[in-house]
Backbone as a ProteinNet text record, in pm:
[ID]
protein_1_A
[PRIMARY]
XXXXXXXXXXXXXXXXXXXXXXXXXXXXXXXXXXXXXXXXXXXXXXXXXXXXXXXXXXXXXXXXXXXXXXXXXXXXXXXXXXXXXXXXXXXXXXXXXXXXXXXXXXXXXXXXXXXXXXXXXXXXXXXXXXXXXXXXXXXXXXXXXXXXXXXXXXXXXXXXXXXXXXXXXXXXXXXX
[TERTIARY]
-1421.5	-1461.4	-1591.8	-1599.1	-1719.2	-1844	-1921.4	-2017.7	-2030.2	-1957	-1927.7	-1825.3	-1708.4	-1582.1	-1658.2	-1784.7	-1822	-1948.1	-1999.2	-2068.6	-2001.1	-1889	-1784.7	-1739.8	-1699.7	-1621.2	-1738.8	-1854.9	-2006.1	-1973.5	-1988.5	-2014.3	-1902.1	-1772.4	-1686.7	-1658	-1697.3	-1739	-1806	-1925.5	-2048.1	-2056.2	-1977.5	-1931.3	-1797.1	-1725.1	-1600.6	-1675.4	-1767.9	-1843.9	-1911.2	-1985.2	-2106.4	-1974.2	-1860.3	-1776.2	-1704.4	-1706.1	-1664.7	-1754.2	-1920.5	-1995.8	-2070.5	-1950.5	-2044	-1891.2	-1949.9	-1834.9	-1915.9	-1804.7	-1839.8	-1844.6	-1805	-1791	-1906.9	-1967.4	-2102.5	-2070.1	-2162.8	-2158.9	-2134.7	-2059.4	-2044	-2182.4	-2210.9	-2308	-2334.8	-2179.6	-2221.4	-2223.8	-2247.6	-2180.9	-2332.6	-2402.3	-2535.2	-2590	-2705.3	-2810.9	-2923.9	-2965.8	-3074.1	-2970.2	-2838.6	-2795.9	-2737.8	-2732.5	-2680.3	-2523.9	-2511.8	-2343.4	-2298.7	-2164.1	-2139.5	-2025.3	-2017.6	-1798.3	-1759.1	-1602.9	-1520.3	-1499.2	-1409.4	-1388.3	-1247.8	-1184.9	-1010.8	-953.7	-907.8	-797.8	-681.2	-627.9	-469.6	-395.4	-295.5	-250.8	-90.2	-4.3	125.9	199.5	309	373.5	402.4	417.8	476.3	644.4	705.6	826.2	912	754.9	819.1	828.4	957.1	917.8	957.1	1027.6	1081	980.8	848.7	757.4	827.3	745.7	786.8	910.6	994.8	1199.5	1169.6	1134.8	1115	1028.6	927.6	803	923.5	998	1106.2	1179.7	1265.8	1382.1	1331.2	1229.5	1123.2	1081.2	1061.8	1039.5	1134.4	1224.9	1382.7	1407.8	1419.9	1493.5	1415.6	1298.8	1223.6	1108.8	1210	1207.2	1180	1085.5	1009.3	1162.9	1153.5	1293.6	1176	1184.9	1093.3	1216.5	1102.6	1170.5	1207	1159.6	1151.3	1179	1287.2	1272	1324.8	1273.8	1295.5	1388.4	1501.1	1622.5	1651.2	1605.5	1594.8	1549.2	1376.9	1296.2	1390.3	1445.9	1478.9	1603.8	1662.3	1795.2	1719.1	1633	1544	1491.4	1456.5	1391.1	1485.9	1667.3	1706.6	1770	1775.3	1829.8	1725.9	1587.9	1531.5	1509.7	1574.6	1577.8	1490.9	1456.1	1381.5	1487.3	1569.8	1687.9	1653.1	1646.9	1572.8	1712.3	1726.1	1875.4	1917.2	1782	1807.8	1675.9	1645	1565.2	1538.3	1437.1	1408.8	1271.5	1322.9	1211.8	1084.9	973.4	850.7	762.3	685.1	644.1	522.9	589.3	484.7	357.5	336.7	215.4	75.4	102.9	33	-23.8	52.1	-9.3	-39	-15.3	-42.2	75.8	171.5	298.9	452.5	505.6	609.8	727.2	711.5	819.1	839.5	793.1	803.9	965.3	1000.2	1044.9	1017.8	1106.3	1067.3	1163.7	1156.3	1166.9	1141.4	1203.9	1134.8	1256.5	1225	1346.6	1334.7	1444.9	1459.8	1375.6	1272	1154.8	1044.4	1053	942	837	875.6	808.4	838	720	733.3	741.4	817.8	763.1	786.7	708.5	745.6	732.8	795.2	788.2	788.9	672.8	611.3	593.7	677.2	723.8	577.9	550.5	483.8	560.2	471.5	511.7	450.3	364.7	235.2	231.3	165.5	110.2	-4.7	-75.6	-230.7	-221.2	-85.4	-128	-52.6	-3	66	-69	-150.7	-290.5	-404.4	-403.5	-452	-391.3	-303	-181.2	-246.2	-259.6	-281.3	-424.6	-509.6	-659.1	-687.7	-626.9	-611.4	-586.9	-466.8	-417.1	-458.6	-552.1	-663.3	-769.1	-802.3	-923.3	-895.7	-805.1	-753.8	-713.2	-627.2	-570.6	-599.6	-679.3	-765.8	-773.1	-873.2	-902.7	-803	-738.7	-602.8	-469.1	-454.3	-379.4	-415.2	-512	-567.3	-468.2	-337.1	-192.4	-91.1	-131.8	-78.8	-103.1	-47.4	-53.6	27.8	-31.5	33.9	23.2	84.3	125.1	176.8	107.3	148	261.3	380.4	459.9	529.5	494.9	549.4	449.2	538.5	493.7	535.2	537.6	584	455.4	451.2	345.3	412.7	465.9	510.1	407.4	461.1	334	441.1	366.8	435.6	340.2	377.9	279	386.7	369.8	415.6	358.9	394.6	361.5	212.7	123	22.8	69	20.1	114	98	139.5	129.3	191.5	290.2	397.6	380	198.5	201.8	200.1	123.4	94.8	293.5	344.2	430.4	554.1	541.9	660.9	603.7	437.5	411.9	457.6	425	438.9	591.7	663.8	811.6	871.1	815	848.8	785.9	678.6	622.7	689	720.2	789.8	938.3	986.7	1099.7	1089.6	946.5	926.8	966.5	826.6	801.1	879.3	979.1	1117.8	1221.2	1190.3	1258	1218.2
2298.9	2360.8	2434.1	2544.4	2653.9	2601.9	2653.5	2620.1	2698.2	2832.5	2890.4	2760.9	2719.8	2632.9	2523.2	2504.3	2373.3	2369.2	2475.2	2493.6	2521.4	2615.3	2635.3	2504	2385.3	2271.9	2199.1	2190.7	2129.4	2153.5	2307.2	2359.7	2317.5	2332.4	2299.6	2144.4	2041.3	1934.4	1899.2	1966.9	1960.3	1988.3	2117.5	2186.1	2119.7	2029.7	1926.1	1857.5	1784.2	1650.6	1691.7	1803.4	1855.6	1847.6	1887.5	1952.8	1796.3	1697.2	1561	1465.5	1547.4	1490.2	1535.3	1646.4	1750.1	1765.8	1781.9	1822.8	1916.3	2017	2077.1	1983	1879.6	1831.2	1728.6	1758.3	1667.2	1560.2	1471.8	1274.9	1278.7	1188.4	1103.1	1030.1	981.4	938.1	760	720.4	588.8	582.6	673.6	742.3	800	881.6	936.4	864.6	918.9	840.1	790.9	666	577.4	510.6	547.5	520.9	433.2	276.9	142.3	148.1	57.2	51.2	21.7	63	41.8	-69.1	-161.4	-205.9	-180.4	-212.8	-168.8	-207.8	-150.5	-297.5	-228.3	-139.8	-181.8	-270.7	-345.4	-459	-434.7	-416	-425.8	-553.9	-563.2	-669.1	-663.1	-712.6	-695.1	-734.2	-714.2	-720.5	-852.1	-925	-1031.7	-1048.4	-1155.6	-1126.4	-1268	-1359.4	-1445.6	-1417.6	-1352	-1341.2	-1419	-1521.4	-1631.1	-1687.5	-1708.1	-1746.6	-1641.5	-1524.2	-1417.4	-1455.7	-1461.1	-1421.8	-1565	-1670.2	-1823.7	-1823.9	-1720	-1692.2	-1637.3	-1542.7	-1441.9	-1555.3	-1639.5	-1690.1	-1817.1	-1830.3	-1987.6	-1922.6	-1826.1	-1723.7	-1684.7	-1620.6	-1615.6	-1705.8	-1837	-1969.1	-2042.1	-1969.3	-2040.7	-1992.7	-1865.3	-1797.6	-1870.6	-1834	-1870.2	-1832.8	-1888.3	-1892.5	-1790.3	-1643.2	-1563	-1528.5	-1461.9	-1341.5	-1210.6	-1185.9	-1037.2	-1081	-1099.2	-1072	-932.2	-912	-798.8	-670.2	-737.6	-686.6	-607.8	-673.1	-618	-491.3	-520.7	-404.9	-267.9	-304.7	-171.1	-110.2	-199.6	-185.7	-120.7	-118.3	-53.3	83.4	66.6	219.8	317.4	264.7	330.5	388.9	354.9	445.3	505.7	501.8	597.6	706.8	728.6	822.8	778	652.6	651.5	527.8	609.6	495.8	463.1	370.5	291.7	271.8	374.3	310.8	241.9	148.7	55	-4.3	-151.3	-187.6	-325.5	-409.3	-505.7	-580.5	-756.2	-770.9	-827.4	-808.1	-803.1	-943.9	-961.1	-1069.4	-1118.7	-1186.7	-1206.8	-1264.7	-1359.3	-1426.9	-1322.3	-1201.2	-1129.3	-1094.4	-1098.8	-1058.7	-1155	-1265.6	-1412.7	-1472	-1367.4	-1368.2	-1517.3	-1552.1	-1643.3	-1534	-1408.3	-1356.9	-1233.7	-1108	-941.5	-885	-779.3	-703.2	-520.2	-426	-290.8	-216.8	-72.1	38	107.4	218	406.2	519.9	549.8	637.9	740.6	822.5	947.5	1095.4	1101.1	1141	1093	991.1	957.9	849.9	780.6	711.4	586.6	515.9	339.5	272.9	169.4	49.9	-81.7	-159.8	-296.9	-348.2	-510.7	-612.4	-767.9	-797.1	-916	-1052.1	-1157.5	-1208.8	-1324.5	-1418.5	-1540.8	-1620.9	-1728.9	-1864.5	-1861	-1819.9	-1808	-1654	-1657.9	-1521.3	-1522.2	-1626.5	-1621.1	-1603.5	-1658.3	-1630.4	-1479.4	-1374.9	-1289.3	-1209.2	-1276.7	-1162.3	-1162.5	-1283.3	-1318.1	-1218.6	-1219.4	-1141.2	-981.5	-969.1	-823.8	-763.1	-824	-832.4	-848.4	-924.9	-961.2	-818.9	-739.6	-633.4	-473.6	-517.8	-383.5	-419	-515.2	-558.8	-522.8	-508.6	-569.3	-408.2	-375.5	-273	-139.1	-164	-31.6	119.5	110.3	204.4	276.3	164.4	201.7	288.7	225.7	289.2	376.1	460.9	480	604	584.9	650.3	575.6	422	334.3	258	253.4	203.1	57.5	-29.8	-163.8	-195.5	-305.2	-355.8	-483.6	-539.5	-703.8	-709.9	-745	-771.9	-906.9	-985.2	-1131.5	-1174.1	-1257.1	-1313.9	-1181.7	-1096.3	-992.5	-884.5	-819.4	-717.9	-641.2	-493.4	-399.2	-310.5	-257	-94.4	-8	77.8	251.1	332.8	382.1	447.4	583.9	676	823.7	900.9	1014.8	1093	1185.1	1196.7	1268.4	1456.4	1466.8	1584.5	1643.3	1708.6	1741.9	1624.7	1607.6	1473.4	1363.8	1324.5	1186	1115	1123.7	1075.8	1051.6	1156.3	1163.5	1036.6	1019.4	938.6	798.1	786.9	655.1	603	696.9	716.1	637.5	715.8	703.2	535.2	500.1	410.4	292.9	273	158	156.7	252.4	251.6	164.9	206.6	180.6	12.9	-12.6	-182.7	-213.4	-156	-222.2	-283.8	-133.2	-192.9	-341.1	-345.5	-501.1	-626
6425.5	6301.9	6331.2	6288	6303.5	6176.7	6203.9	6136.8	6013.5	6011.1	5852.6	5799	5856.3	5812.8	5733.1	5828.8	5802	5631.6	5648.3	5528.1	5416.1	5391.3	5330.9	5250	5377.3	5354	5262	5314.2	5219.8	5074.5	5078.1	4912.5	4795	4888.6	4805.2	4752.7	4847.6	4795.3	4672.6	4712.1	4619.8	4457.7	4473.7	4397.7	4288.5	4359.9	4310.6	4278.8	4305	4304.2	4168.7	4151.9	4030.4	3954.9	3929.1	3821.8	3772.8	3854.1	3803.6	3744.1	3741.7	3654.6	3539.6	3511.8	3438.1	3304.5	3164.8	3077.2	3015.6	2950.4	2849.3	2682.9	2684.9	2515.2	2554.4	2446.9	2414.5	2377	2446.8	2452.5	2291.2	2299.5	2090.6	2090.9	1956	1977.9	2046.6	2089.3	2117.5	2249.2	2339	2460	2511.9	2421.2	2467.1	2475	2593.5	2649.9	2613.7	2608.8	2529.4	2369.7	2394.5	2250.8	2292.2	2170.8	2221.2	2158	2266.9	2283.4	2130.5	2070.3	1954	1964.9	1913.3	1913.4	1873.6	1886.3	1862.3	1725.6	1618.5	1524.8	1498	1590.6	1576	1684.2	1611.9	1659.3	1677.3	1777.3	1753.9	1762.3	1658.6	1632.3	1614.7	1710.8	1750.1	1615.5	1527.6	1404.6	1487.6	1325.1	1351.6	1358	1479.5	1460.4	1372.3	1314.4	1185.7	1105.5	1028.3	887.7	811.2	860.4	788.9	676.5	687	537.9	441.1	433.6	365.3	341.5	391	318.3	235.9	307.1	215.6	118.7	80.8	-31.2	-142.7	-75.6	-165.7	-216.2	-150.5	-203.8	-287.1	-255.2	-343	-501	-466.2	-641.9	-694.3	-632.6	-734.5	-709.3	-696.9	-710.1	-839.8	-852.2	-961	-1070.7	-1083.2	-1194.1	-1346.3	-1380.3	-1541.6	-1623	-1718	-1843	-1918.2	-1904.6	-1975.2	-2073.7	-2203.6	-2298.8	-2236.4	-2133.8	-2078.6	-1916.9	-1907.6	-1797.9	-1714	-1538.2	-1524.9	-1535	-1536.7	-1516.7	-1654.9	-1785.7	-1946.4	-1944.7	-1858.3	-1853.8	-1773.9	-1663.3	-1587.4	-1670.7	-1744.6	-1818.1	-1929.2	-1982.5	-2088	-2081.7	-1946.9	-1903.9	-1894	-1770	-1761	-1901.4	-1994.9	-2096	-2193.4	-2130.8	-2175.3	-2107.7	-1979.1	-1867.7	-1762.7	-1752.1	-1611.9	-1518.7	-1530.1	-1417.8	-1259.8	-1215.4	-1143	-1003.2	-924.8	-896.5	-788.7	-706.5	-665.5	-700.6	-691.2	-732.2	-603.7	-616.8	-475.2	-548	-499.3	-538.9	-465.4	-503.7	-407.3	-430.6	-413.4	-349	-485	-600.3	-707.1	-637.2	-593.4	-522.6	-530.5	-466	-483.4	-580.7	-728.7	-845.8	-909.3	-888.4	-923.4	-1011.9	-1000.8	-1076.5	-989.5	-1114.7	-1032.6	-991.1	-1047.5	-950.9	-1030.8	-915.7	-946.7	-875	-961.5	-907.7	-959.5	-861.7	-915.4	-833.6	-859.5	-782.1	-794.6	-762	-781.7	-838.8	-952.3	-979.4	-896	-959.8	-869.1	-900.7	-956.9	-1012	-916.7	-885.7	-814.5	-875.8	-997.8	-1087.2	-1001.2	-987.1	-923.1	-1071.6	-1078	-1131.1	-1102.3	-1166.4	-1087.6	-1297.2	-1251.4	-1367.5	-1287.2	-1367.8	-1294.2	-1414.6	-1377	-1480.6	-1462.4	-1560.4	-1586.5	-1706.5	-1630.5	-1740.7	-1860.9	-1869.7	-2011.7	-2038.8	-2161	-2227.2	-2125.5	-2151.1	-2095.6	-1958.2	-1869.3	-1728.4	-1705.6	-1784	-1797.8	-1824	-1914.9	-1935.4	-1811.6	-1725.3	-1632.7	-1494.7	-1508.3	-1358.7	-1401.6	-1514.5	-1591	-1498	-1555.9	-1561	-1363.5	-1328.1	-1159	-1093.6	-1120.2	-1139.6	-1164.9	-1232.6	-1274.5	-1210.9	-1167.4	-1097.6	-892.8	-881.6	-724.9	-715.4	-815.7	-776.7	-858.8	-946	-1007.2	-949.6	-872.2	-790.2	-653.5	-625.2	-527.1	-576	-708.7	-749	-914.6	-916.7	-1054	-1143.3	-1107.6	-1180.7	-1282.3	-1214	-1276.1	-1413.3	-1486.7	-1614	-1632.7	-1713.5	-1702.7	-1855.7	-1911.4	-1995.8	-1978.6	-2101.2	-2073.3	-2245.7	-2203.7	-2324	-2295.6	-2356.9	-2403.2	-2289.5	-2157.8	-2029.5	-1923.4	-1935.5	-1829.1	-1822.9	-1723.3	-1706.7	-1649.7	-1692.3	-1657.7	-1629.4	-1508.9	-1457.3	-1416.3	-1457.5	-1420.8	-1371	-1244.4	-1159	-1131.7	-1258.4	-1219.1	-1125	-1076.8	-976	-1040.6	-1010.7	-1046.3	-1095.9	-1261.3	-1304.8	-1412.1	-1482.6	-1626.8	-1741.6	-1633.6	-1732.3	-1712.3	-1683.2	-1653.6	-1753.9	-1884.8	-1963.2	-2011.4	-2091.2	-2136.8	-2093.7	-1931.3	-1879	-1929.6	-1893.7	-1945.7	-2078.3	-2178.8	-2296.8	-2337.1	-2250.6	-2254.7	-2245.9	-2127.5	-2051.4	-2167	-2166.5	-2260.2	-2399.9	-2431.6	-2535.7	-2557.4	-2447.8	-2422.2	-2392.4	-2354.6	-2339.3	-2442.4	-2557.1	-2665.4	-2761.1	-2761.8	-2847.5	-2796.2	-2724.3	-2662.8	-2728.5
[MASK]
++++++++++++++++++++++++++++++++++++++++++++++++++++++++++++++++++++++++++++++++++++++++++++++++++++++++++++++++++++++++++++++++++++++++++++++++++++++++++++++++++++++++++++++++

């Protein structure tokens, strides 16, 4: 190797070497220098492949369903003939609402609802209040109603016709 070959061979090193310590995108800030390390705080966490609680939470609540005035099935049978037909429906996991046992669906409009049955008025006003408290702000489309031991919500699509479907729908409780 000649001594041009050999200086040649230098620069281009050097030159690889500078370009593997050098970026164009500026350090983040937990990354720049004098700046302390940040953690992480996502977790990944593999789905679980028990769901056996859950299906046993489900089948422990329809097995022991409150003897309500209202129960859900009235309500969706109520709505649908006020035009908000519901045309499959599933039921979800009362626990959550402090309820012995919800169900709901989504018409074909796009309107959710659920009906969440109790043993009491008072724990029906309690599931209510739990409800606007927990889920207020998450869902602030939704409208609820407590009639007898049941708490019906209707969460229309954000619109001109929101008011109106609510309107519709509670109505269609009330008369029950």
């Amino acid at each position: 190797m000649n001594k041009r070959s050999s200086i040649l061979l230098v620069l281009v090193v050097l030159v690889g070497a500078a370009a593997c310590g050098t970026s164009d995108v500026p350090a983040s800030p937990a990354t720049a220098p004098g700046a302390a390390p940040v953690a992480s705080t996502t977790k990944t966490v593999p789905p679980s492949q028990n769901v056996q609680l859950l299906v046993g939470r489900l089948q422990q609540e329809a097995a022991n369903r409150p003897a309500v005035a209202l129960p859900a099935e009235r309500v969706f049978e109520a709505l649908g003939r006020a035009g908000l037909a519901l045309p499959q429906t599933r039921q979800y996991v009362g626990l959550t609402m402090q309820a012995s046992y919800c169900a709901g669906g989504t018409t074909a409009d796009h309107v959710v609802v659920a009906a969440c049955e109790y043993p009491t008025q008072a724990a029906a006003q309690a599931g209510l209040d739990h409800m606007n408290h927990v889920f207020g702000t998450a869902a602030p489309h939704a409208q609820r109603v407590v009639h007898a031991t049941t708490v019906v919500t209707i969460t229309p699509p954000p619109g001109p016709d929101h008011d109106r479907i609510v309107e519709r729908a509670f109505t269609a409780v009330r008369a029950l």
